[in-house]
C-alpha positions in Angstrom: 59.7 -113.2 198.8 60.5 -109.3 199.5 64.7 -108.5 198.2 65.0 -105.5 200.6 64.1 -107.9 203.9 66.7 -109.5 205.7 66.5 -111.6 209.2 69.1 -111.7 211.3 69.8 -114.4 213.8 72.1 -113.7 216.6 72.0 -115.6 220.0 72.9 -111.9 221.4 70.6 -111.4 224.3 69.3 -107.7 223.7 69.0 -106.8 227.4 72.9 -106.0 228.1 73.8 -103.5 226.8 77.7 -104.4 225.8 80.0 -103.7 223.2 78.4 -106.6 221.1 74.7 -105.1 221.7 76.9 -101.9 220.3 78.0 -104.0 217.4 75.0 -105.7 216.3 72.3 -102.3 217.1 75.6 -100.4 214.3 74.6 -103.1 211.8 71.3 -102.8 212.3 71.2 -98.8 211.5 73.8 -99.4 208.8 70.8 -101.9 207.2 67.6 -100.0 208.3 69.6 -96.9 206.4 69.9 -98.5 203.3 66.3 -98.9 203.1 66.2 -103.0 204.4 63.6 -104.5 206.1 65.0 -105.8 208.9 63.5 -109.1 211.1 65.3 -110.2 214.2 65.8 -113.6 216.3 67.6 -112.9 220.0 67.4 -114.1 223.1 65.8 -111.5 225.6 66.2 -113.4 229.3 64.7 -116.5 229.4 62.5 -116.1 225.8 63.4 -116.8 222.8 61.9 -113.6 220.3 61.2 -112.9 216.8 61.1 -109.1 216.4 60.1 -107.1 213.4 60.0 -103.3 213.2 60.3 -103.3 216.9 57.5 -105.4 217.8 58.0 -108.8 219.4 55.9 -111.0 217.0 56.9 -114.6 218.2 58.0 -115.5 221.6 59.3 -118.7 223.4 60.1 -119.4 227.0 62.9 -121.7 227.2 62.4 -125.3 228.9 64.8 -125.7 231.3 67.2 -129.0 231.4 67.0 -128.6 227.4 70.2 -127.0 225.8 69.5 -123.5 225.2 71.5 -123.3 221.9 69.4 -126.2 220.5 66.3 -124.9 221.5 67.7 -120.9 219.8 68.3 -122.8 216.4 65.2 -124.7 216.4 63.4 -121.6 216.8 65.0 -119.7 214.5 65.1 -122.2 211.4 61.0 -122.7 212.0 60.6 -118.7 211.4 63.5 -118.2 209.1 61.5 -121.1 206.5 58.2 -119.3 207.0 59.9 -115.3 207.0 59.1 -114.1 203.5 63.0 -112.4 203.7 65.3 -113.2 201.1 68.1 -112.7 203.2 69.5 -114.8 206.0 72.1 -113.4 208.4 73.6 -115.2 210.9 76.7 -115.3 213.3 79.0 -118.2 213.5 81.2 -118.7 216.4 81.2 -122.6 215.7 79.1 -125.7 213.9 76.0 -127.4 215.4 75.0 -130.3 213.1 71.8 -129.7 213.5 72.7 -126.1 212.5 74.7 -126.7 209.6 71.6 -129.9 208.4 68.8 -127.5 208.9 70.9 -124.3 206.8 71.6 -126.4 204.1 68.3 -126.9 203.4 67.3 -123.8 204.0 70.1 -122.0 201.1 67.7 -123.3 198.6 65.6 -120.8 199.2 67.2 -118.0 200.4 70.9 -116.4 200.6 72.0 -117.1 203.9 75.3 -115.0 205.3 77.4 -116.7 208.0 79.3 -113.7 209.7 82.6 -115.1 211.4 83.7 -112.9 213.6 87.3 -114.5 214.4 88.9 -116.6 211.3 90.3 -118.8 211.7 88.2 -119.5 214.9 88.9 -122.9 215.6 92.2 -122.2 217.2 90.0 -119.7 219.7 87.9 -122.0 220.4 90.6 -124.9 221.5 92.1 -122.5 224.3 89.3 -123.2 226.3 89.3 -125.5 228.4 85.7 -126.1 229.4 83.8 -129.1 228.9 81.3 -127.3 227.0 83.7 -126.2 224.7 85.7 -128.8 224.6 82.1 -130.7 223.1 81.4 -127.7 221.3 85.1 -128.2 219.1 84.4 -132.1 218.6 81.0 -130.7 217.2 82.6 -128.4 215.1 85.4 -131.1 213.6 82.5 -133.4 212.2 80.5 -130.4 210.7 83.9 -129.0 208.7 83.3 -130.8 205.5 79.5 -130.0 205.5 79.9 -126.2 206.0 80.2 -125.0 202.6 76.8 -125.9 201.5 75.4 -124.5 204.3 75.9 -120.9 203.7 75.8 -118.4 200.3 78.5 -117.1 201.8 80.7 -116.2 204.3 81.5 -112.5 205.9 85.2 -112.8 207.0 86.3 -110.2 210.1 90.0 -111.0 210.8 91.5 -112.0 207.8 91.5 -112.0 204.2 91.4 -116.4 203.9 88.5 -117.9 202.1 86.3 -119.9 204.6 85.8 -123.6 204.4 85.4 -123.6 200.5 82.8 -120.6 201.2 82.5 -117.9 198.4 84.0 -114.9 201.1 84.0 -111.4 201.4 86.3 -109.1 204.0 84.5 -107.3 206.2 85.7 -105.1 209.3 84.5 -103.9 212.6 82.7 -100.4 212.9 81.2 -98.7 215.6 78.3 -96.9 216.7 79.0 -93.6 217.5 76.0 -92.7 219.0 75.9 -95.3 221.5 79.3 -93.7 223.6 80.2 -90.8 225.2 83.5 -89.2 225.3 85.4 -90.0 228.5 86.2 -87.0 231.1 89.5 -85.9 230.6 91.1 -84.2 234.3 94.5 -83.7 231.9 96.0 -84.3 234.8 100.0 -84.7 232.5 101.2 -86.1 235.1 104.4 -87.6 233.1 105.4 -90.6 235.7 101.8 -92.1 235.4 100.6 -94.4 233.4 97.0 -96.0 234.3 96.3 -98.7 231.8 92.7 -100.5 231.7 91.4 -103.8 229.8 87.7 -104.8 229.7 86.4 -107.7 228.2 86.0 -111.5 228.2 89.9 -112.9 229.0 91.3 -114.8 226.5 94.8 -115.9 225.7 95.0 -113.6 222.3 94.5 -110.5 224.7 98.0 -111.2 225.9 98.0 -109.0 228.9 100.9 -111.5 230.4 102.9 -109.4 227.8 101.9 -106.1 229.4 102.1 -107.7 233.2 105.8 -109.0 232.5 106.8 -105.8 231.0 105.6 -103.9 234.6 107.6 -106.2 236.1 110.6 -106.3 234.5 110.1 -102.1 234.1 109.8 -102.2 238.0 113.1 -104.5 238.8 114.9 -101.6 236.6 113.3 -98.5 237.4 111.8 -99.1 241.0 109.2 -96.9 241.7 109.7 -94.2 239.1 106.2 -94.2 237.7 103.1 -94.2 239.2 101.8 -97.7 237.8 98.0 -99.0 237.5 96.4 -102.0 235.7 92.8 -102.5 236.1 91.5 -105.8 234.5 87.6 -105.9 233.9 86.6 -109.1 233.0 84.4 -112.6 234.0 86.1 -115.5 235.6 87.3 -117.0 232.5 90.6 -119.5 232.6 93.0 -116.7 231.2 91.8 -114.2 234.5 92.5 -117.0 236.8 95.9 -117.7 235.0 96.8 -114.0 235.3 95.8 -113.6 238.8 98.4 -116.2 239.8 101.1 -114.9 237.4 100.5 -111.3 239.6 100.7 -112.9 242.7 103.9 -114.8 241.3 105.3 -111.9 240.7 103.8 -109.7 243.7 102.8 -107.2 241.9 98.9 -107.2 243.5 99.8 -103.2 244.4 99.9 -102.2 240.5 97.1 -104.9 239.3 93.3 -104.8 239.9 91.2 -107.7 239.1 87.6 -106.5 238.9 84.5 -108.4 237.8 80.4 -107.3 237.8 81.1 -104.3 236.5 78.5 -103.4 233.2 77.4 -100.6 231.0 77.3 -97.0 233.0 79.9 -98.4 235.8 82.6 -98.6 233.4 82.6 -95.0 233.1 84.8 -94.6 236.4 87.0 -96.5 234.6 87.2 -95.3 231.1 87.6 -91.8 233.0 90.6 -92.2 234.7 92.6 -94.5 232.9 95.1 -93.0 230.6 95.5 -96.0 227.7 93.3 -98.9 226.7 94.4 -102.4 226.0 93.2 -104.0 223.0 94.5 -107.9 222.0 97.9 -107.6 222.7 98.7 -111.4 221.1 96.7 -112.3 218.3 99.7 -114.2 216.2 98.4 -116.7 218.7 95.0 -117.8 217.0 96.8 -117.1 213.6 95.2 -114.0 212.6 96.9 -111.0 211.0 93.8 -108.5 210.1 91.8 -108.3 213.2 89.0 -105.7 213.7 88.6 -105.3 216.6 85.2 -103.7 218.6 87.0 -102.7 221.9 89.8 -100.7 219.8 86.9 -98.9 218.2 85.4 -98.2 221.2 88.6 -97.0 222.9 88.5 -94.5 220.1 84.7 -93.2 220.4 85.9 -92.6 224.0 88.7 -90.7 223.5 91.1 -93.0 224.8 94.4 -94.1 223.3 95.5 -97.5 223.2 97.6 -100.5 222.6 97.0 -103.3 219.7 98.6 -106.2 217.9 98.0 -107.0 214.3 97.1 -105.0 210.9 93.9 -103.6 211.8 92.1 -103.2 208.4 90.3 -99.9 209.2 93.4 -98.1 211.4 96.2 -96.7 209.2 100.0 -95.9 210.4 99.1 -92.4 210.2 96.8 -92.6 212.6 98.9 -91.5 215.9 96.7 -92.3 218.9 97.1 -96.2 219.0 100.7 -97.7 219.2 100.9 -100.8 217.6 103.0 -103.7 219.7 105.2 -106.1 217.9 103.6 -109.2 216.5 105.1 -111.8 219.1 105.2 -112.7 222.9 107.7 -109.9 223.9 107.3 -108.2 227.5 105.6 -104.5 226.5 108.1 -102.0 226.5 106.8 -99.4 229.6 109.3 -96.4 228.8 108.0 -96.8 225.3 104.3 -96.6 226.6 105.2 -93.5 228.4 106.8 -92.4 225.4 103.6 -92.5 223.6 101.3 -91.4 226.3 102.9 -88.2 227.3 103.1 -87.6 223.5 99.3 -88.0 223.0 98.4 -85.8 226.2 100.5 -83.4 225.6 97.3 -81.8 222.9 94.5 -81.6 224.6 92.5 -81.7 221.4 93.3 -85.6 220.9 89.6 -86.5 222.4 87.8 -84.6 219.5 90.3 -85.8 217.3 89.4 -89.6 218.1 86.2 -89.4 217.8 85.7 -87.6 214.7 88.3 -89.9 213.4 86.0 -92.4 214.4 83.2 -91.4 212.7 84.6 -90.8 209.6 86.2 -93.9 209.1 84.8 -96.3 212.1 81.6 -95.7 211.1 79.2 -99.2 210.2 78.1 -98.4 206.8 81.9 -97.5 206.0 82.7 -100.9 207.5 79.8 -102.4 205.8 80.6 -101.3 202.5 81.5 -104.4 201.0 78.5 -106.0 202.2 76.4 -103.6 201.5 77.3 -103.6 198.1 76.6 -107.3 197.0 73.4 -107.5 199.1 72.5 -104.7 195.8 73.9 -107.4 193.5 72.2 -110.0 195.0 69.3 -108.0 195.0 69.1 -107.7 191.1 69.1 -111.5 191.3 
C-alpha cells in the first residue's frame, strides 16, 4: 500500500465546468502539490470512470432503470478495495446503507475521509421537498447510528461540531484562482444604481426573500429613487418557484429576473454588469454559524463585492469588500447596500485588491492546511 496515494470519490460529473468542478480541480492541485498520488472516481456523462494521472483506466456505462447513485458506489467500493491507495476521500451529502455497510468494511484497510460540506446537513436536506429526497432523508435516519465506524474521520466545512461520534477536523472553502477571470469593470459610479446578481442552486438558507422584501419595502418608501436590478440564476428548484410567486405578489417582475440555462462562459455578462453578489443570506436556518462558502470565494476572484450571513472562517472584519447581513430573517437594508456599494466603487483599485486578497488567503492549500497536515501524520503511521 503506497502513503502518498489518495483516491478520491466524488459523484461530481467532470464535464461541467461549475463552481464545484472549481472546488474539487483546487483540491486536487492543493494534493498533486504536496507530492500525492492522486486516483479519481467521477461520473463523466453516462460512464462511470476511474482515472489516474489523467488517464481513464476503468470505465462503466450506466444501465438505465437502475439508480445511478447505487450503481456510482458499487463501482467505486470494487476499485477503492483493489486501489493500492492508503487514502480514501469521499464527499458526503447524506447515508446510503449500502454506502455506510460497504465503508465500514473497507476502514480496515484504509483511512477513509468523509468530507461534509454542510454540517449539520440533515436540516438541508429536509427543506426539500422531493420524493427523492424525501427517501433519501428516511435513508439517512437509519444509517445515523452506523456512521461512525464508517469513516477515519470526518472533514467539517461549516462548523466547528464533531460529526456523528466521528474523530473531526475543521476545514474551509478555498478557491482556485486560476480557474477565473476578473470581471470587466465599466466604473460606471452611477450612485442610484444598485444591480445585484445570485447564481446557484436555490435553496431556503440563500434567503434572497430577505433581499426581495427589503426592495420592496425600500420601493414603498423611496419610489423610484434608485435604479434597481435582481438577476436570479438558478435551476427550477422549490425555493425559485416560491420566489417567483412572492415577486409577482409583490409586482415587482420590473426589478427581478429569473434566469435559468445559463453555464460557465455565459455568466460572464452577468458577473460584468452587476455591481454586488449575493452569497447565503440565511444560514441560521440550517443551524450553521461558520459557513465557507465557494460562491463568496468566487465573488472575490471576480472582483465583485458581496453580501453574506454567518462567521465565515477564512473572511475577517477587516476585510471591507463584503458586508456581512445580520444573522436573522430581517428585510436587507437597501440604503445600507448603497451605502456600501458606492463606498467600494468609489477606488477603482478594489478588483486587484479582491483578488490578491484571494489568493493569499482563499487559496486551497491555505484552506487545506489542516488537512494537509494530518494526512503527514497519518502518513508516519
Amino acid at each position: 500500500m503506497f502513503k502518498n496515494k489518495i483516491l478520491i470519490i466524488n459523484k461530481l460529473d467532470i464535464r461541467f465546468k461549475d463552481g464545484y468542478y472549481n472546488k474539487f480541480k483546487g483540491q486536487y492541485k492543493a494534493l498533486k502539490k504536496n507530492n500525492f498520488k492522486i486516483s479519481l472516481i467521477v461520473f463523466y456523462g453516462s460512464f462511470i470512470v476511474y482515472i489516474y494521472q489523467n488517464k481513464i483506466l476503468k470505465k462503466f456505462k450506466v444501465i438505465k432503470f437502475v439508480p445511478r447513485s447505487i450503481q456510482f458506489i458499487l463501482f467505486s467500493f470494487f476499485y477503492a478495495f483493489k486501489s493500492d491507495a492508503k487514502f480514501i476521500y469521499f464527499r458526503h451529502n447524506y447515508s446510503n446503507p449500502i454506502e455506510i455497510f460497504l465503508a465500514i468494511i473497507l476502514k480496515s484497510r484504509k483511512v477513509i475521509f468523509a468530507e461534509f460540506p454542510s454540517y449539520p446537513y440533515r436540516r438541508i436536506l429536509s427543506k426539500h421537498n422531493e420524493f427523492k429526497y424525501k427517501i433519501a432523508f428516511l435513508l439517512d435516519s437509519f444509517c445515523l447510528p452506523f456512521v461512525k465506524y464508517a469513516y477515519t474521520y470526518a472533514l467539517n466545512i461549516g462548523s466547528n461540531r464533531n460529526i456523528l461520534g466521528l474523530k473531526t477536523l475543521f476545514i474551509s472553502n478555498g478557491i482556485d484562482i486560476d480557474s477565473y477571470k476578473s470581471k470587466k469593470n465599466n466604473f460606471n459610479t452611477n450612485k442610484k444604481r444598485l444591480n445585484f446578481l445570485f447564481i446557484g442552486n436555490l435553496i431556503n438558507y440563500h434567503g434572497l426573500d430577505r433581499l426581495i422584501n427589503g426592495i420592496s419595502i425600500f420601493l414603498e418608501q423611496k419610489g423610484e429613487l434608485l435604479e434597481l436590478n435582481l438577476d436570479i440564476i438558478s435551476s427550477d428548484t422549490d425555493e425559485y418557484k416560491r420566489l417567483k410567486n412572492l415577486v409577482n405578489s409583490l409586482r415587482l417582475n420590473k426589478y427581478i429576473n429569473f434566469i435559468s440555462g445559463v453555464y460557465n462562459k455565459q455568466l460572464n455578462y452577468y458577473y460584468d454588469k452587476a455591481d454586488i453578489g449575493l452569497s447565503a443570506l440565511a444560514w441560521h436556518r440550517v443551524d450553521i454559524t461558520f459557513p465557507s462558502n465557494i460562491k463568496s470565494r468566487e465573488y472575490c476572484v471576480f472582483g465583485l463585492p458581496y453580501l453574506y450571513s454567518g462567521k465565515d472562517p477564512l473572511i475577517n472584519n477587516k476585510f471591507k469588500y463584503a458586508f456581512q447581513v445580520p444573522g436573522d430573517n430581517s428585510p436587507i437594508d437597501i440604503m445600507k447596500i448603497l451605502k456600501f456599494k458606492n463606498l467600494i466603487y468609489a477606488n477603482k483599485q478594489f478588483p486587484e485588491k479582491m483578488k490578491s486578497f484571494a489568493a493569499k488567503s482563499l487559496n486551497w492549500e491555505y484552506a487545506m492546511n489542516n488537512f494537509l497536515k494530518l494526512l503527514l501524520i497519518e502518513n508516519q503511521n
